[in-house]
ZAMARGU-4260 file (C-alpha; in steps of 0.2 Angstrom, whole numbers, plus 5000, padded with zeros to 4 digits):
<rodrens>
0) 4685/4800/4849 | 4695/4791/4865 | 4706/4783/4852 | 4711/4800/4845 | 4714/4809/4865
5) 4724/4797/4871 | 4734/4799/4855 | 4734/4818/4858 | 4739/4815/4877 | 4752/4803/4874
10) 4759/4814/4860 | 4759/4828/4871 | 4767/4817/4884 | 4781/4811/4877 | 4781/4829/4868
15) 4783/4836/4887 | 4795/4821/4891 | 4805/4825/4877 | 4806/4843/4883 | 4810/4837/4900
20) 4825/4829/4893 | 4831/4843/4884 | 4831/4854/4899 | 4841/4842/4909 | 4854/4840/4896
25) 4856/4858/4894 | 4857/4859/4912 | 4869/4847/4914 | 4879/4854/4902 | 4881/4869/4910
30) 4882/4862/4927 | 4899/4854/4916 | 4903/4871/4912 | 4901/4876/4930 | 4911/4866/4935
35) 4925/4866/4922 | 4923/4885/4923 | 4930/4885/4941 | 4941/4874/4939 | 4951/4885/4928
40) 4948/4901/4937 | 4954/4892/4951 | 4973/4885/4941 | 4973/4902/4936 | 4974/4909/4951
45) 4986/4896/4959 | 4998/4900/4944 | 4999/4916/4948 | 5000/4916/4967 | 5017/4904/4963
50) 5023/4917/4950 | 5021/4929/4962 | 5029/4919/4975 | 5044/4915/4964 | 5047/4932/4960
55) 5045/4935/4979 | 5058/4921/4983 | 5069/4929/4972 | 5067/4945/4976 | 5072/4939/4993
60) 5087/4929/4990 | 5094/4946/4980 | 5089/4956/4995 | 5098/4944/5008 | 5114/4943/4995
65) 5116/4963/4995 | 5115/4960/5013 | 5131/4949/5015 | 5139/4959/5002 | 5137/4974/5012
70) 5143/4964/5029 | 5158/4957/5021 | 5161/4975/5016 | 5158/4982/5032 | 5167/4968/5038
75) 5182/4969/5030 | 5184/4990/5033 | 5183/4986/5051 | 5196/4973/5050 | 5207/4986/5040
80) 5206/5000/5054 | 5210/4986/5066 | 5225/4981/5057 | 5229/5000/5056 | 5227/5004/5075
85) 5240/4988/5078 | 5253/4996/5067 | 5253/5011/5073 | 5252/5004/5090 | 5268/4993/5085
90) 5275/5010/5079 | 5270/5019/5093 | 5280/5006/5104 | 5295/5004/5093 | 5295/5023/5095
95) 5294/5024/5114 | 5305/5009/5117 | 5319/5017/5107 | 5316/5035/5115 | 5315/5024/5134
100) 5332/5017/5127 | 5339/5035/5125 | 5333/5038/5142 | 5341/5026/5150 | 5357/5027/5142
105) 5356/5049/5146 | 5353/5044/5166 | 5366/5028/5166
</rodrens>
C-alpha cells in the first residue's frame, strides 16, 4: 500500500511538474510575443512619423520655393518701375534742359 501511494504521489508530481512546465512555456512564449508585438507596433509608428516628416520637409521646401519665386517676381517689377521713374526722369531733364536752352537763348 506505501509502495503504491508514493507511486501515485510521485506520478502525480511529476504530473503537476510537467504541467508546471507547460505553463511556463506558454508564458514565455507569449511573453516573446509581447515583446515582438511591440516591437513592431513601435517600427510602425517610427515609419510613419518619417513618412510624415518627409512629406512635411517637402511640403516645406515647395512652400519656401514659391516663396522666392514670388520675391524675384516682386523683385524684378520693382526694379522695372525704378528703371521706368529713371527714364522718364532722363526724359523729363532732357526736356527741361532743352526748354532752359530756349530760355536762355530768348533773354540773351
Amino acid at each position: 500500500k506505501t509502495n503504491k501511494s508514493t507511486k501515485a504521489f510521485t506520478n502525480k508530481t511529476d504530473n503537476n511538474q510537467s504541467q508546471i512546465n507547460d505553463m511556463q512555456h506558454v508564458l514565455g512564449q507569449y511573453f516573446t510575443e509581447i515583446e515582438g508585438g511591440c516591437n513592431n507596433a513601435k517600427q510602425q509608428i517610427d515609419q510613419k512619423f518619417q513618412e510624415i516628416i518627409t512629406a512635411l520637409t517637402t511640403k516645406q521646401k515647395q512652400l519656401h520655393q514659391r516663396i522666392d519665386e514670388w520675391k524675384l517676381n516682386q523683385l524684378e517689377n520693382v526694379n522695372k518701375e525704378i528703371s521706368n521713374i529713371i527714364q522718364y526722369k532722363e526724359q523729363s531733364e532732357s526736356k527741361d534742359n532743352d526748354d532752359g536752352d530756349e530760355d536762355d537763348t530768348k533773354y540773351d
